[in-house]
C-alpha positions as CSV (number, residue, x, y, z in Angstrom):
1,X,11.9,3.1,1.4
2,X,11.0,0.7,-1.0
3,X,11.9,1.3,-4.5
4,X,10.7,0.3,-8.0
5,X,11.8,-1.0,-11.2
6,X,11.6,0.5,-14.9
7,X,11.9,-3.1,-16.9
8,X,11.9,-3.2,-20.2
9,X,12.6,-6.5,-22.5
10,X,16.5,-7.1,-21.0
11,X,15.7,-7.3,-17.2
12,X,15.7,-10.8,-17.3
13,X,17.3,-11.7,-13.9
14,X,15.2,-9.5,-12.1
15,X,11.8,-10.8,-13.8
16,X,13.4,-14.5,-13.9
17,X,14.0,-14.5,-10.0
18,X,10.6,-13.4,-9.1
19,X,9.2,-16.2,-11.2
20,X,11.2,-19.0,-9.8
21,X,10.4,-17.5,-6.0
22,X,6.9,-17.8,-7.0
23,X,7.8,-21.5,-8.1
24,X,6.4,-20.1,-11.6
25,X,3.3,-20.5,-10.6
26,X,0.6,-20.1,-14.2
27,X,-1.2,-17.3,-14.5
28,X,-4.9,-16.8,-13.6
29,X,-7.6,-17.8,-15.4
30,X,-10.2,-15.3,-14.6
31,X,-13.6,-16.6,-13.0
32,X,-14.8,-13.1,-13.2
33,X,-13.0,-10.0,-14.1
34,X,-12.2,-6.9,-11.8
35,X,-13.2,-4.6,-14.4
36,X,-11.6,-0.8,-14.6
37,X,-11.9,-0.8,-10.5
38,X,-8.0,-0.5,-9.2
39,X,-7.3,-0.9,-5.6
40,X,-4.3,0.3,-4.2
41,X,-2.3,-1.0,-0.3
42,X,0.6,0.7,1.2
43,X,1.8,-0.4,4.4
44,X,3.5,2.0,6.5
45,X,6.3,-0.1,8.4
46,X,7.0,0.8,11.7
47,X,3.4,2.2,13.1
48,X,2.7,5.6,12.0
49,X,2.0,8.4,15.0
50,X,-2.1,9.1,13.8
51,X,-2.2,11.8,16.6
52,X,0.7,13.3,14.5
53,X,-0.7,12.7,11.3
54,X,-4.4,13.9,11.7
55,X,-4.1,15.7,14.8
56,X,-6.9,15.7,17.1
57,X,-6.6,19.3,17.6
58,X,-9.7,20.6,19.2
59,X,-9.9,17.6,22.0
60,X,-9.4,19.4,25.5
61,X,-6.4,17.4,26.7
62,X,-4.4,16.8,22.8
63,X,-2.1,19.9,24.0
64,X,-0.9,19.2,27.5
65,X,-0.9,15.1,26.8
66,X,1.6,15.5,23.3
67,X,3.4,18.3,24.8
68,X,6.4,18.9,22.7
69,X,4.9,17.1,20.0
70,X,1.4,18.8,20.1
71,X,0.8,20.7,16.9
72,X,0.0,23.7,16.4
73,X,-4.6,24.9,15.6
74,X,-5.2,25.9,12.3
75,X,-4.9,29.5,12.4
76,X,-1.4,29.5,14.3
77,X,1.7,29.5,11.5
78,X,2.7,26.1,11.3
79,X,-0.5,25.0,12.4
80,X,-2.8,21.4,11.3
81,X,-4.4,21.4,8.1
82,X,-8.4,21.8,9.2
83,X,-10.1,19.0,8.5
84,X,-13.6,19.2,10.2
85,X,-13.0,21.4,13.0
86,X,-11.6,18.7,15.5
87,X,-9.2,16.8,13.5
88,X,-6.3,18.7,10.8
89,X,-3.6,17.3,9.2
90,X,-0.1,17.6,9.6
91,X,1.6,19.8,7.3
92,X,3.9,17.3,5.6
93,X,0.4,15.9,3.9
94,X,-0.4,19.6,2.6
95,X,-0.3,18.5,-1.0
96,X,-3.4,15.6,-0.4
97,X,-5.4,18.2,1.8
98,X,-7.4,19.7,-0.9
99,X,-8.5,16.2,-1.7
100,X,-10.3,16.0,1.3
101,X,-12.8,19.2,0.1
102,X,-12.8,17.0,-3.4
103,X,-14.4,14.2,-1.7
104,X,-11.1,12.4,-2.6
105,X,-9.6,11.9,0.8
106,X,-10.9,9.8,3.9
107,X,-9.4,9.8,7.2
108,X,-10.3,6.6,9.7
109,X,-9.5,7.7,13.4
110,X,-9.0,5.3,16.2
111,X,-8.4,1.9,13.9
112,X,-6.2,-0.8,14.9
113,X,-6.5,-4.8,14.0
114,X,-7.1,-7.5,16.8
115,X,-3.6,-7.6,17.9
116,X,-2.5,-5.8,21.3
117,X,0.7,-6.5,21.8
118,X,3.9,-4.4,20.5
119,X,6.3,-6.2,18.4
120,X,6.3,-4.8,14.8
121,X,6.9,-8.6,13.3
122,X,4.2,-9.9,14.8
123,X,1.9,-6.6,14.3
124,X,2.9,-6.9,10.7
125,X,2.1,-10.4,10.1
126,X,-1.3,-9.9,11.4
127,X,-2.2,-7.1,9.6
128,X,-1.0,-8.9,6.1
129,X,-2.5,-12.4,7.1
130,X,-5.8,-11.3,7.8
131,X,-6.4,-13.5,11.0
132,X,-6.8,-12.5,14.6
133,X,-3.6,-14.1,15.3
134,X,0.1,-13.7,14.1
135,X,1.9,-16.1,12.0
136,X,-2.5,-17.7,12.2
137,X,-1.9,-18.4,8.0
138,X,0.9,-18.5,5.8
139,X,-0.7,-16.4,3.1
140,X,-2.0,-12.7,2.9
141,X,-5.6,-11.4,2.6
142,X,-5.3,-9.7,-0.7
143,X,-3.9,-13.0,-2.4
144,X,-7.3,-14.8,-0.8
145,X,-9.2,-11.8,-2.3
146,X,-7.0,-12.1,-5.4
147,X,-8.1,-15.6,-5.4
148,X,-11.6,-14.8,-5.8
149,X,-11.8,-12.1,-7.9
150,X,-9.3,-14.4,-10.5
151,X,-10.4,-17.8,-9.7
152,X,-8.2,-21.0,-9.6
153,X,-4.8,-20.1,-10.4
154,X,-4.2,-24.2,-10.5
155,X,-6.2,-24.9,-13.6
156,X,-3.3,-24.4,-16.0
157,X,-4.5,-21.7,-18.0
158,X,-1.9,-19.1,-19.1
159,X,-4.6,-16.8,-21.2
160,X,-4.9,-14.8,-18.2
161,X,-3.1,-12.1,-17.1
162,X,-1.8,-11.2,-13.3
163,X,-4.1,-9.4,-11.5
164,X,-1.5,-8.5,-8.5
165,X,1.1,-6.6,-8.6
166,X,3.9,-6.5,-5.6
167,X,5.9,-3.1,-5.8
168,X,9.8,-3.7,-3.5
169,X,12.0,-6.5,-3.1
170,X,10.0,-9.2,-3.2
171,X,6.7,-10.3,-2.6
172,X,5.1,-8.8,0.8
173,X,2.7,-11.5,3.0
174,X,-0.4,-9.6,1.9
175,X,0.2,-10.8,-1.6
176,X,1.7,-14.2,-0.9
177,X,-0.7,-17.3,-1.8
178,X,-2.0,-19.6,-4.3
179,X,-3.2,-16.6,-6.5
180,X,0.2,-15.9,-8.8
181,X,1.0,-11.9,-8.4
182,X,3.7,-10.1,-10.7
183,X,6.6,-8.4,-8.7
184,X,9.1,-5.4,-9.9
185,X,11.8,-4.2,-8.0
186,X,15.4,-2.5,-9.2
187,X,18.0,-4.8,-10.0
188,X,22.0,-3.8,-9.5
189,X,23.0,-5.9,-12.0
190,X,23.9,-5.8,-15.7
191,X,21.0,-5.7,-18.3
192,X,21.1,-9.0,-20.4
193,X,21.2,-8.4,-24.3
194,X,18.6,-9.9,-26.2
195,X,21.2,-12.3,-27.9
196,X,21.5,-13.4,-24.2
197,X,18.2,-14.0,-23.8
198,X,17.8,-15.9,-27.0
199,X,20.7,-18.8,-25.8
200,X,19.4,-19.2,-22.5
201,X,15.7,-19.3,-23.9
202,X,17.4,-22.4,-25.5
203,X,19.2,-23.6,-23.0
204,X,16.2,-23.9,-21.0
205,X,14.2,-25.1,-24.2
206,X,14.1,-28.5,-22.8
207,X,13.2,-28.3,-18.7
208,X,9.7,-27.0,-18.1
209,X,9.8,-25.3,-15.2
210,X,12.8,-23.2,-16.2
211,X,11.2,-22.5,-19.9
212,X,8.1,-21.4,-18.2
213,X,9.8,-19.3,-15.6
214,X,11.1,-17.8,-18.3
215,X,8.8,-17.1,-20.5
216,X,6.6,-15.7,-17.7
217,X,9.4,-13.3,-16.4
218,X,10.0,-12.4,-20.6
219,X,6.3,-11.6,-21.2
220,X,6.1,-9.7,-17.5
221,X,9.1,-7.2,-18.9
222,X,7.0,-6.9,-21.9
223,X,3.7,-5.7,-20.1
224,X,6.1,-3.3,-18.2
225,X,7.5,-2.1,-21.5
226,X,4.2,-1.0,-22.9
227,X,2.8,0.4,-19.8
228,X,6.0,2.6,-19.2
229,X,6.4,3.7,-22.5
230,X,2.9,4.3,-23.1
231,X,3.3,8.1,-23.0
232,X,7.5,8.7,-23.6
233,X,9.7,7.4,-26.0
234,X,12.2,5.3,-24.9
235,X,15.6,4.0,-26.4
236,X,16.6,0.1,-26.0
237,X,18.2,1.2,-23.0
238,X,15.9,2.4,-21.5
239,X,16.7,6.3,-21.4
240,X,14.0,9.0,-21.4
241,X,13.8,10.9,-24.9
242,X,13.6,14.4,-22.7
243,X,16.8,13.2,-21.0
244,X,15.3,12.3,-17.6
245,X,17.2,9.8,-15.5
246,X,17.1,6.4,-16.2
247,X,15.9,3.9,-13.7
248,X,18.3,0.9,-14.6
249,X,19.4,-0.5,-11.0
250,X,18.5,2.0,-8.7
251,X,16.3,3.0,-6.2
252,X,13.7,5.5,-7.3
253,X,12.7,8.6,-5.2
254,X,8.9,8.6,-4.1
255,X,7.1,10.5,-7.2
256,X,9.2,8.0,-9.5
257,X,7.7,4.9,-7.6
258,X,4.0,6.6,-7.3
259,X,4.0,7.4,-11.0
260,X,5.4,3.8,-12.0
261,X,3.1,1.8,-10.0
262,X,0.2,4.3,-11.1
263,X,1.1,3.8,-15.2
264,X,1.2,0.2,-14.5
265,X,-2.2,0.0,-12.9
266,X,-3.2,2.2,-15.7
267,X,-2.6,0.1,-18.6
268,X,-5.2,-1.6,-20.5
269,X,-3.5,-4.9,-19.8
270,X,-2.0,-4.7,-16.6
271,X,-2.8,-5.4,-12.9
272,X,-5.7,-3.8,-11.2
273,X,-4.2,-4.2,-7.7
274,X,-1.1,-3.3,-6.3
275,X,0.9,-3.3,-2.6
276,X,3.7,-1.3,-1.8
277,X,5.5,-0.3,1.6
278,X,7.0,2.8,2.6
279,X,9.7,2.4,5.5
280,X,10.8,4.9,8.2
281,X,8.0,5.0,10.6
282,X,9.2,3.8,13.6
283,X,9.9,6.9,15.6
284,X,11.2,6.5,18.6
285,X,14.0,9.4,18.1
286,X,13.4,12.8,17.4
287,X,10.0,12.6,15.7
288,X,9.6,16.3,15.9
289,X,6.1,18.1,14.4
290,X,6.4,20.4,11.4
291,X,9.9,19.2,10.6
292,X,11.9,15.8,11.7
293,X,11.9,12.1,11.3
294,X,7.8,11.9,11.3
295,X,7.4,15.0,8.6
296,X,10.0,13.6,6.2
297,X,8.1,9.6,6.1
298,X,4.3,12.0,5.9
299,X,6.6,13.9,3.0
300,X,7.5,11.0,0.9
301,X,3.8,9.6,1.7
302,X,2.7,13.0,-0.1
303,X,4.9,12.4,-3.3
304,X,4.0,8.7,-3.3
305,X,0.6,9.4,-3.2
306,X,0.7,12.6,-5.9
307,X,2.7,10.8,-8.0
308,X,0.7,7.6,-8.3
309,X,-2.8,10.0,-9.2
310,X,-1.1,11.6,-11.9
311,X,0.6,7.9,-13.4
312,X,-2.9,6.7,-13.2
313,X,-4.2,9.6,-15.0
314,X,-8.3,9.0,-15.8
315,X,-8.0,6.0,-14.0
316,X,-7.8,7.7,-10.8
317,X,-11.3,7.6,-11.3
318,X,-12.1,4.0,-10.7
319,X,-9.1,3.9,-7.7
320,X,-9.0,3.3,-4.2
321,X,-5.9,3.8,-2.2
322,X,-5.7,2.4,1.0
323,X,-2.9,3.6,3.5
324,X,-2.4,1.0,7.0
325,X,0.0,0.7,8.9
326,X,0.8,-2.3,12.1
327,X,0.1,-0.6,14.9
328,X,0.2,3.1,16.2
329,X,2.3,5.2,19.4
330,X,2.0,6.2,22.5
331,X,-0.1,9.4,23.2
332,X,2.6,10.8,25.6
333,X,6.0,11.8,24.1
334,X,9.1,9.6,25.8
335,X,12.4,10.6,27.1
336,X,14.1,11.3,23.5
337,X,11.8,13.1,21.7
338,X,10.0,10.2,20.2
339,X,7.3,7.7,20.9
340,X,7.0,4.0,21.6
341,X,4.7,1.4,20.0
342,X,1.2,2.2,20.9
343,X,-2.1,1.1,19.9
344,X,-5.2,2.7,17.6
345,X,-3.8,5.0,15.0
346,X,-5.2,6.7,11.9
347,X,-5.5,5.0,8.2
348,X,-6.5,6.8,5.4
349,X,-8.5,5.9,1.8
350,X,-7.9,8.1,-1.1
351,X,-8.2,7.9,-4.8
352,X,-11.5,9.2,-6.9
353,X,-14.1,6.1,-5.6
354,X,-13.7,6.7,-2.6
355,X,-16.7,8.6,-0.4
356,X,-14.6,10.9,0.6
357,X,-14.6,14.6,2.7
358,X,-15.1,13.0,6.1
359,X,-13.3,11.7,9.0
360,X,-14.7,8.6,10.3
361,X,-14.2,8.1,14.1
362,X,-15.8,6.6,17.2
363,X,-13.5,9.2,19.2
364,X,-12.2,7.8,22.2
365,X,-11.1,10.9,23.9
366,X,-7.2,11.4,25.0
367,X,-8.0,11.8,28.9
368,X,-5.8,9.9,30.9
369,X,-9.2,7.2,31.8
370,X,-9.6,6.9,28.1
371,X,-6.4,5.8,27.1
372,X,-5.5,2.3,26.3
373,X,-3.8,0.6,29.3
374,X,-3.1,4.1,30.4
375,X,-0.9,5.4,27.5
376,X,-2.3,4.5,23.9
377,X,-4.9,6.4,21.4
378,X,-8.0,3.4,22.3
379,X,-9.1,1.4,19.2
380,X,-12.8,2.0,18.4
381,X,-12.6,0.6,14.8
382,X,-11.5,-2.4,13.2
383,X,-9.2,-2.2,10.4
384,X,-11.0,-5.0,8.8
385,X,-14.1,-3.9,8.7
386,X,-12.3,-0.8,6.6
387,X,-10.8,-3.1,4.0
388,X,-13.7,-5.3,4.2
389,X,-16.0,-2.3,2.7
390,X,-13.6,-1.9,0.1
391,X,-13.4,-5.1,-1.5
392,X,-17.0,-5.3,-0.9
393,X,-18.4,-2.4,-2.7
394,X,-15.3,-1.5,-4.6
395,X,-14.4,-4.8,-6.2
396,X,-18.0,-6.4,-5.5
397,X,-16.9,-9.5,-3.4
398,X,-19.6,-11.2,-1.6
399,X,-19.6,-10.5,2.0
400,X,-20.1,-14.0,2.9
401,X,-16.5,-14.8,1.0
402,X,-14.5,-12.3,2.9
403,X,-15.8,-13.8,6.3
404,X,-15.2,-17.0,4.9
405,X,-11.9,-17.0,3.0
406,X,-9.9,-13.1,3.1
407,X,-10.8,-11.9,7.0
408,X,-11.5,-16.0,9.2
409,X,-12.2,-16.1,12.4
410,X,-14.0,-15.5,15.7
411,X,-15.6,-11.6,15.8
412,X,-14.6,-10.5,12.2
413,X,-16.3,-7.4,11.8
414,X,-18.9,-6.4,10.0
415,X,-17.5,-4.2,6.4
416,X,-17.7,-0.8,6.9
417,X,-20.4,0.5,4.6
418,X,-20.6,3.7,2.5
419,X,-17.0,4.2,1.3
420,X,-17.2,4.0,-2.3
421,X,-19.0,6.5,-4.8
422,X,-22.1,5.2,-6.3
């Protein structure tokens, strides 16, 4: 799983090598501000099971095509999480379930992007370069968007601030392009003093691209600073005042990395839009129902996704949260307890913008005619057109730009209308 960073002033390799992998690019110059709205991506890595994770319970053939990994109704112990009477959740999601009756929680059945095949690199790419083929572009749709909402980041203008934010180990194809993005991660090595900082601030002093690296990386730690300590009063080295672990080069645990990424997005002065990506989905082994490989990764989905609503705090409000992932399984369990790389799967949009209380889905059906080539959930909606609607009526960007620039190509959808509160 991907884990986060709490910088403060002396993190000055970590902030110093994200700048010079971004070629330290300058900052935006904004042609139009984002406003309060926060949008939220987290890619699933590995295709997520959606007939695991929102259960198709009430469809006449679910049970004898899942077998082993059927779940159980609603009013059976162990049972789905009722959702509408046909679909429930798994279990592992319990804590997000009442956000559905809230209106908080929406659940898109039977999505997939354009791609058909079954390799996870170039499933992945697709999803993140928002063509209708892999490896099609070298940068990611939410830079392009990024790019819009923030205008030329090539103007030279440093009064801006960052308007992306990637959460991991470096920057994720979604978020690479010509728009500049911050990036935070953990770093295993030793905290620089600020006596350090101060000689190689003069070192550098006389090359530009290292001075502005470095400044950009300096004032990045700072904006990290403020957000994080907004509500808790930290020491210069960066421990809790109430004694709670530090988070000095190492990997945080979901609720840490939900409730950083959501105080980030939640300060006055920091990014509106974020991407993150949770590991572990690629269950081939022992996936199990109520308990196993699949119900650990929905688990840690939970936290994440708990934890970044309560970092937030009021901005939760103005939030969308979108959850993808490359591709889904098969419908049929294999030899070892698992499944293999499938087809359609299930996304789902959270936060308190979002329309939520419903499940949106064209449903296929899981009879054997109905499957995909005979053995995957069939796609009946396009992923795009899901994120399309969100950057549409959440972040206003003219529909005309995202077929143009963020979502190219033959047959891009329409956006899916509807999913944001008015």
């Amino acid at each position: 799983m991907t884990a986060f960073l709490d910088m403060n002033r002396r993190h000055l390799l970590a902030s110093l090598g994200t700048a010079a992998a971004m070629g330290a690019l300058p900052r935006v110059s904004f042609a139009r501000t984002v406003g309060d709205q926060r949008f939220v991506l987290i890619v699933l890595r590995g295709g997520m099971d959606g007939l695991a994770a929102v259960a198709p319970y009430a469809d006449r053939d679910y049970g004898s095509l899942r077998g082993r990994l059927a779940l159980a109704d609603p009013n059976a112990q162990g049972g789905v999480l009722d959702l509408n009477g046909f679909f429930g959740l798994n279990p592992a999601l319990a804590d997000i379930h009442p956000w559905y009756a809230e209106g908080q929680l929406l659940v898109a059945h039977a999505v997939a992007t354009p791609y058909r095949d079954r390799s996870h690199f170039d499933a992945q790419d697709l999803l993140e370069n928002g063509t209708v083929t892999p490896h099609g572009t070298e940068t990611g749709w939410l830079n392009r968007a990024i790019g819009l909402l923030g205008g030329s980041p090539l103007d030279g203008s440093t009064a801006g601030r960052r308007l992306g934010l990637a959460v991991g180990q470096g920057v994720p194809l979604v978020l690479r392009g010509a728009a500049p993005v911050a990036s935070w991660a953990p770093s295993p090595l030793k905290e620089a003093d600020g006596d350090f900082l101060d000689r190689v601030a003069a070192l550098y002093a006389s090359d530009p691209l290292l001075a502005n690296a470095l400044k950009a990386g300096l004032e990045s730690a700072s904006m990290a600073d403020h957000a994080l300590n907004a509500d808790a009063d930290m020491s210069m080295d960066g421990a809790m005042a109430d004694g709670a672990p530090k988070a000095k080069g190492v990997r945080l645990d979901p609720a840490q990395l939900g409730e950083t990424t959501g105080r980030l997005l939640a300060d006055a002065n920091g990014p509106r839009i974020a991407a993150l990506d949770l590991q572990g989905w690629d269950t081939h082994t022992q996936q199990g129902t109520t308990a196993g490989r699949l119900a650990g990764a929905l688990g840690n989905l939970s936290k994440v996704l708990v934890a970044l609503r309560a970092g937030l705090g009021p901005a939760w409000r103005q939030t969308v949260v979108a959850v993808v992932t490359e591709f889904g399984r098969t419908a049929r369990p294999n030899g070892t307890g698992g499944t293999d790389h499938g087809t359609a799967t299930a996304a789902f949009l959270a936060g308190g913008a979002v329309q939520g209380g419903r499940v949106l889905a064209d449903w296929p059906g899981l009879a054997d005619d109905r499957l995909y080539q005979g053995r995957d959930l069939a796609p009946t909606q396009d992923l795009r057109a899901l994120m399309k609607g969100i950057l549409r009526e959440h972040l206003g960007l003219d529909g005309g730009a995202l077929n143009k620039a963020v979502f190219p190509g033959d047959g891009s959808p329409a956006a899916v209308r509807g999913l944001i509160r008015t």
